[in-house]
C-alpha positions in Angstrom: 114.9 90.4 113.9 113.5 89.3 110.5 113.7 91.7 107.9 110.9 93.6 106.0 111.0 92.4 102.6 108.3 94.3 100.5 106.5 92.8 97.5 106.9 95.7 94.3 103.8 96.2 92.1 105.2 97.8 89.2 103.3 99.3 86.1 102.9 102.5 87.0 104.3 105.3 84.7 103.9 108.2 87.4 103.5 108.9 91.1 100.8 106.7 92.5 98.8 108.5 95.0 95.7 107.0 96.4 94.7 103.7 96.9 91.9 101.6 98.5 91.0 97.8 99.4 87.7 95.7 99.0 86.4 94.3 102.0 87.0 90.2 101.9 85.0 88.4 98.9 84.4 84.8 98.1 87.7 85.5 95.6 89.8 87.3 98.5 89.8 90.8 98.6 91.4 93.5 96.1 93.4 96.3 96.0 92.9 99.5 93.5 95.7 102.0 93.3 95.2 105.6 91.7 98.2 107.4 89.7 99.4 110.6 87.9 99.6 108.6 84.8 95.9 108.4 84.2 95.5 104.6 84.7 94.1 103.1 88.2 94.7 99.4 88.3 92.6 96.8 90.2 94.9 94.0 91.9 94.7 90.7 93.8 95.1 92.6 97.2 97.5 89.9 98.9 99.5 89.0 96.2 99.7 92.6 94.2 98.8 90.1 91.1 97.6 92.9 88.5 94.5 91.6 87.2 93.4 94.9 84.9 93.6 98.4 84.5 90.7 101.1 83.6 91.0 102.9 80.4 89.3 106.2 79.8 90.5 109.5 82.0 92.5 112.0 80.4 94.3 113.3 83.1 95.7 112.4 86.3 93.6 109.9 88.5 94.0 111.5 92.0 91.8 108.8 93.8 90.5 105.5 93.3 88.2 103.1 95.6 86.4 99.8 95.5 82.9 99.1 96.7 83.0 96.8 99.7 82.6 93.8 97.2 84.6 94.5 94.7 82.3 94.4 91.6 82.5 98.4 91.1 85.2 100.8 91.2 85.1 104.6 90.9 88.0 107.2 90.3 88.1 110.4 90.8 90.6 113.0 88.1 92.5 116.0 86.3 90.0 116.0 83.7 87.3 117.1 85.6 85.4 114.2 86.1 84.7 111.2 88.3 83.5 107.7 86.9 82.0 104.7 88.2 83.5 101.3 86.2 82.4 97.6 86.3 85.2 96.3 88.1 84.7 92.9 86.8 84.7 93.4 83.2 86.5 97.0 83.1 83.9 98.5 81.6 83.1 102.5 82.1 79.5 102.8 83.8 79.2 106.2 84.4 81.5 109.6 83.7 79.9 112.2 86.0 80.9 116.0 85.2 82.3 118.4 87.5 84.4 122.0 87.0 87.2 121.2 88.4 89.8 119.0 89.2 88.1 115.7 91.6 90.2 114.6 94.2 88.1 112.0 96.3 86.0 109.5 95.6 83.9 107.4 98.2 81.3 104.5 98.0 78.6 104.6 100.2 78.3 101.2 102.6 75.1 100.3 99.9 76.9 100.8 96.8 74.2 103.1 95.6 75.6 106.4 96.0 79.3 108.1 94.8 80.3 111.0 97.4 83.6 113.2 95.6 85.4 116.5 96.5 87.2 118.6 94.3 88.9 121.9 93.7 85.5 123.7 93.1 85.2 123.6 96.9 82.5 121.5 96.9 81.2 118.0 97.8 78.4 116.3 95.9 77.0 112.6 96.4 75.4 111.0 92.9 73.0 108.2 92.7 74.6 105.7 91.2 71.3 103.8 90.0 70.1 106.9 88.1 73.8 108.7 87.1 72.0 111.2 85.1 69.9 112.9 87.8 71.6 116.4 89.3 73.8 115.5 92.1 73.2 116.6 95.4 75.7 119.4 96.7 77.2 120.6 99.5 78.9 124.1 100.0 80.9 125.2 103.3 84.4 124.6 102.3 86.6 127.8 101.8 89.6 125.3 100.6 90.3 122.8 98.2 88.7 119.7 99.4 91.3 116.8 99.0 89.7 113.8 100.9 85.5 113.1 101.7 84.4 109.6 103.5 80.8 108.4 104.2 80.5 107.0 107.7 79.9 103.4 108.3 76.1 103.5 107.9 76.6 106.3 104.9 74.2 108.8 107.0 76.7 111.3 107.5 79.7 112.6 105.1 83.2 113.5 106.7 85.6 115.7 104.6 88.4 118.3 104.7 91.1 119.8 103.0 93.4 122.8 102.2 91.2 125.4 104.6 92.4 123.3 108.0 88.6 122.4 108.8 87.3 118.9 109.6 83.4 119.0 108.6 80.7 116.7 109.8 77.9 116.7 107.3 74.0 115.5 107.7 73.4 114.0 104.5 69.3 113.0 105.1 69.0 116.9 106.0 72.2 118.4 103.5 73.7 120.6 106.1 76.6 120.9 108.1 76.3 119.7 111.5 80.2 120.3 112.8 83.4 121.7 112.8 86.7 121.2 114.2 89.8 123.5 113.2 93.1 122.1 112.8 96.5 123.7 112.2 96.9 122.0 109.4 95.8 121.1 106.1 94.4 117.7 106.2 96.4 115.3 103.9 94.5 112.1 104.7 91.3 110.5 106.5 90.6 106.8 107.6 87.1 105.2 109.1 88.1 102.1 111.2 87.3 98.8 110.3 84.3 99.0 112.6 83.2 102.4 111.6 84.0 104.0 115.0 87.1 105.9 114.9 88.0 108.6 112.2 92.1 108.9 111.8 92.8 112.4 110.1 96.4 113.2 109.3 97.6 116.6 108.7 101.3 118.4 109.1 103.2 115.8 111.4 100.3 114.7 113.5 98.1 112.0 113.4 94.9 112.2 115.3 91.9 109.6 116.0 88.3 110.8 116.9 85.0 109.4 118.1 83.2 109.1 114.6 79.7 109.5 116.7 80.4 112.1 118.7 83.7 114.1 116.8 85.3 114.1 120.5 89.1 113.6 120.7 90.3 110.6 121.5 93.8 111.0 121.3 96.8 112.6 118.9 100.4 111.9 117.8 103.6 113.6 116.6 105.5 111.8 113.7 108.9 112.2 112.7 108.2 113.3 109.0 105.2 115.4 107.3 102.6 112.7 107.3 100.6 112.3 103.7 98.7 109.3 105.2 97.8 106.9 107.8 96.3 103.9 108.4 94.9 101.8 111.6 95.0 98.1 111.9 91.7 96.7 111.7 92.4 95.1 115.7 93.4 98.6 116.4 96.8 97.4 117.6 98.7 99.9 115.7 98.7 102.3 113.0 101.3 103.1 110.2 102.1 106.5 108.8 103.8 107.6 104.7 105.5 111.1 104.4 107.6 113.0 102.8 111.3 111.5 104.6 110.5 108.0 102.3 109.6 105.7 105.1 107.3 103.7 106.9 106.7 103.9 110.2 104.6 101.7 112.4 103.2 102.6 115.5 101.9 101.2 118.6 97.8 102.7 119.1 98.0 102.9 122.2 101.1 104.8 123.4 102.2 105.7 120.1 105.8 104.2 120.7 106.8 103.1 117.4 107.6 99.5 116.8 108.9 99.5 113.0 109.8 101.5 110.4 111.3 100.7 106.9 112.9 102.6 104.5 111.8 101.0 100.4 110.3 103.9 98.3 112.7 105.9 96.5 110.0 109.1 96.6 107.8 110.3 99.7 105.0 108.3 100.3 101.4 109.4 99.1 98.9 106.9 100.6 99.0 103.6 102.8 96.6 101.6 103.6 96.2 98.3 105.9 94.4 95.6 104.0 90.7 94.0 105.5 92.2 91.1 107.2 95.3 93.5 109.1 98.1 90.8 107.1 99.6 93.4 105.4 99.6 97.0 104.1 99.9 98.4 101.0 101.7 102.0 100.3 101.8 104.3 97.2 104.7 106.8 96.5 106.0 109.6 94.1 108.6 107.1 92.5 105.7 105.4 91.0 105.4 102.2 92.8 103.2 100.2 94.8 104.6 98.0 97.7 103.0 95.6 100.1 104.2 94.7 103.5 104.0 92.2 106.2 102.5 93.5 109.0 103.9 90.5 111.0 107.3 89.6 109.3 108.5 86.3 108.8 105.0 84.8 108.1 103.9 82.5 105.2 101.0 84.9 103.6 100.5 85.3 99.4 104.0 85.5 97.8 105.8 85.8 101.5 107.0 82.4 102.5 108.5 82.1 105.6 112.2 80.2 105.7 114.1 78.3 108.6 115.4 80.0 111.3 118.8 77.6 110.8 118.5 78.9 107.0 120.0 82.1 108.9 116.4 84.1 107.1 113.3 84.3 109.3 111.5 85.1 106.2 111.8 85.6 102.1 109.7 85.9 99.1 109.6 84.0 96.2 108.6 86.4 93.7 107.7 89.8 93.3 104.4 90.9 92.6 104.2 92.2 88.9 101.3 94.6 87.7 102.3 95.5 83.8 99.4 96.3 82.1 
């Protein structure tokens, strides 16, 4: 069998713990990482090529994403605010004020709106043609809110937290349309690639849902307490980051697992698969970012795949490099 060899993204200072790919753009797509040190960094998402990093917050940045096109970013932070960058020239576009500590950050499908979550309990959605106007806000949570996503035509808001309740919220008519209790405190949530099936992670158990109707569609037990999970874009398989160091790949459909891989020195906050399903990226407490194959031995970015008589299947040249 060919062995996993991860590409290492270094230049973080401190645990990185969120992270969050473009969709595919005439320049490939990209890949924005958020850290305890205060300093999200945008990279070339198959390569791990660091291409910039956004100056400004004064605290920990607890999440970072990427519009679908790459040309904004947003982060989300300790210092009580969220704020929408240029994520071609770097440049802060927008700081927008909260009271507490903002731990999600979400571009609608347009672009035009910013949905966060924070420790005041509360989620609010800005305009993000018109930063100044009052957000909109929605109350219901009785936890801290630690992840919020729009659905795939940004008419309804998922989000959950510390108080073990998945909530479904109307955003044309503000109000909140569902609820499912957990037994958990949800850690991590994923819309599919084609907007239809919402992955939540919480304690050891990952579970996918009908994003239309909020049905079941099926659940799994991990080995580890799961920070986050992340579904192929073919929906072949899934892989899950927890607190034992590893990465584990499952199979969607029976939930058999069919790799895992042992290369962070600290549990692992946040994983992601990138747009085209080639490779995932994951985040953990010992402050790096790694990419991996999803199908080893395969020439793709910096992997270049070697002779079987060479006695490797597969090897990389180099190792990505992000110093800022």
């Amino acid at each position: 069998m060919a062995r996993q060899i991860p590409l290492s993204c270094s230049g973080h200072t401190r645990p990185v713990v969120d992270l969050s790919f473009s969709e595919n753009t005439p320049y490939g797509y990209f890949l924005i990482s958020a850290c305890k040190d205060g300093k999200p960094m945008l990279r070339q998402g198959d390569t791990g090529d660091w291409i910039g990093t956004f100056e400004g917050h004064k605290g920990a940045v607890w999440s970072a994403s990427l519009n679908k096109d790459a040309t904004k970013a947003a982060s989300g932070a300790a210092d009580f605010t969220a704020k929408i960058w240029d994520a071609v020239t770097g440049d802060e576009l927008a700081s927008l004020p909260h009271k507490h500590i903002v731990k999600t950050v979400d571009f609608s499908s347009d672009s035009n709106y910013l949905l966060t979550g924070s420790q005041e309990k509360l989620i609010r959605t800005f305009d993000c043609q018109n930063t100044d106007a009052d957000p909109e806000v929605l109350k219901g949570h009785t936890g801290n809110i630690r992840v919020a996503r729009w659905n795939k035509d940004s008419s309804c808001i998922f989000s959950g937290g510390e108080d073990k309740v998945l909530r479904v919220w109307d955003i044309r008519a503000l109000e909140n349309t569902k609820n499912v209790e957990l037994q958990h405190a949800i850690t991590s949530m994923e819309l599919s690639a084609d907007g239809n099936i919402l992955l939540l992670t919480y304690g050891k158990t990952v579970s996918f849902w009908n994003a239309h109707s909020m049905d079941l569609i099926k659940s799994f037990d991990t080995p580890t307490q799961v920070f986050s999970a992340s579904l192929h874009p073919n929906k072949s398989c899934y892989v899950v980051g927890g607190e034992d160091f590893k990465l584990y790949k499952f199979d969607y459909e029976n939930g058999n697992e069919l790799e895992s891989y042992k290369g962070h020195f600290g549990p692992v906050h946040c994983v992601r698969f990138s747009p085209d399903g080639e490779l995932y990226a994951s985040g953990s407490e010992d402050g790096t970012l790694r990419l991996w194959q999803n199908t080893v031995g395969t020439t793709y970015g910096l992997w270049r795949a070697v002779s079987a008589t060479n006695g490797n299947s597969s090897s990389n040249s180099s190792n990505a490099s992000g110093n800022s």
